[in-house]
C-alpha positions in Angstrom: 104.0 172.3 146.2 105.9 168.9 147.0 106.8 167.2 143.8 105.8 163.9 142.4 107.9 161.1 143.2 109.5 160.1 140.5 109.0 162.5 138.1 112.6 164.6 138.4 114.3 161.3 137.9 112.3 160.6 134.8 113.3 164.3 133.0 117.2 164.0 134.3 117.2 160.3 132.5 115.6 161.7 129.6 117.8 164.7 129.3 120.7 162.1 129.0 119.0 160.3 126.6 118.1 163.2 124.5 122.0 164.3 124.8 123.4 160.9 123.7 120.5 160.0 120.9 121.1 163.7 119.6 124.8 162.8 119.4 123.9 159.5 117.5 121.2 161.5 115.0 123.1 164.6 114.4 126.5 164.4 114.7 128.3 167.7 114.2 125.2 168.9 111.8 123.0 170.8 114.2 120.1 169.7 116.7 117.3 169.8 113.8 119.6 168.2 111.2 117.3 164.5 110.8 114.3 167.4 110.2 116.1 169.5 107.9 117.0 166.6 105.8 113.6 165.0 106.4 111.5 168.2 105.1 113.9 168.3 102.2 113.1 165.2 101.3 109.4 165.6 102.1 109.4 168.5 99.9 110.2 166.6 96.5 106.9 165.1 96.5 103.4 166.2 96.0 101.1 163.6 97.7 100.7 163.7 101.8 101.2 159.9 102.0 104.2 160.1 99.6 105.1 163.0 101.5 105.1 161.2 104.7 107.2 157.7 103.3 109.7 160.2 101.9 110.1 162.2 105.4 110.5 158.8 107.4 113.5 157.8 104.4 115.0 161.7 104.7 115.1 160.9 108.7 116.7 157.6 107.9 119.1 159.2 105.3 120.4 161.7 107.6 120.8 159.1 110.6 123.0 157.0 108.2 125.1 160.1 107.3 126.0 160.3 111.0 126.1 156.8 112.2 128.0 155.7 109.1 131.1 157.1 110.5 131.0 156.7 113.9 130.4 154.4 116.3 126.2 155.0 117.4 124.8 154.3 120.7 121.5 153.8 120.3 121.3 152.3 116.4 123.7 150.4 114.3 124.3 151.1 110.7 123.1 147.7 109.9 119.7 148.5 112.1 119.6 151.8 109.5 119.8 149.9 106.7 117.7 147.8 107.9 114.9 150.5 108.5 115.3 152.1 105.5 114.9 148.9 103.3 111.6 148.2 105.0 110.2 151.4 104.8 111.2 151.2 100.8 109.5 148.3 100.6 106.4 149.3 102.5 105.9 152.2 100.4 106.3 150.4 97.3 103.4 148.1 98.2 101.2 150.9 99.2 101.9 152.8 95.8 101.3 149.6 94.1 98.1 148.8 96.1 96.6 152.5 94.9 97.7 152.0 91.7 95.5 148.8 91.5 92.5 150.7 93.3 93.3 153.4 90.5 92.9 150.4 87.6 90.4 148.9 89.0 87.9 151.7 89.4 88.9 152.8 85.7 87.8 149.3 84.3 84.9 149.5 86.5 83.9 152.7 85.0 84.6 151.6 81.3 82.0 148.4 82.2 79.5 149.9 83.5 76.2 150.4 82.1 74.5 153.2 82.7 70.8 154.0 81.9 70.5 157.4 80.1 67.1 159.1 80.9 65.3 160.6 78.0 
């Protein structure tokens, strides 16, 4: 069977970006570092979505403990930083947002007349 043109090429450029992105991600901590840290991190909450903001932060955590200290090549502390502000902020605005659904759906409640049959 011939192969597809293109195709080899594609997986030998990948496996050099997986080599030098792992390099960036995990440093001298192991291949599934950024997931150990992530499911850590995952793991101190009880809520999916929570469970998902804190994953995307443990991911972010463990990148900065590696790219802090050495020069990255695929993203800069700042970009990190960066990253990890955002996603702070985002799930802060989604925890606020259900809180407010949460509020608003209790003073619904309390207002609301309801007809009683006899």
């Amino acid at each position: 069977m011939p192969l597809i043109p293109g195709v080899v090429e594609t997986y030998d450029k990948l496996k050099s970006l997986h080599k030098s992105k792992n390099d960036d991600y995990s440093g001298t901590n192991g291949a599934f570092f950024n997931f150990e840290v992530a499911e850590y991190f995952g793991s101190m909450f009880k809520g999916a979505r929570d469970k998902v903001y804190a994953i995307v932060l443990g991911i972010k955590f463990a990148r900065l403990s590696v790219v802090l200290y050495k020069e990255a090549n695929h993203e800069a502390v700042e970009d990190t930083f960066d990253d990890f502000i955002n996603y702070a902020a985002i799930w802060k605005a989604d925890v606020t947002a259900r809180n407010n659904k949460k509020v608003l759906h209790e003073l619904v409640e309390r207002n609301t007349i309801r007809e009683t049959k006899v």
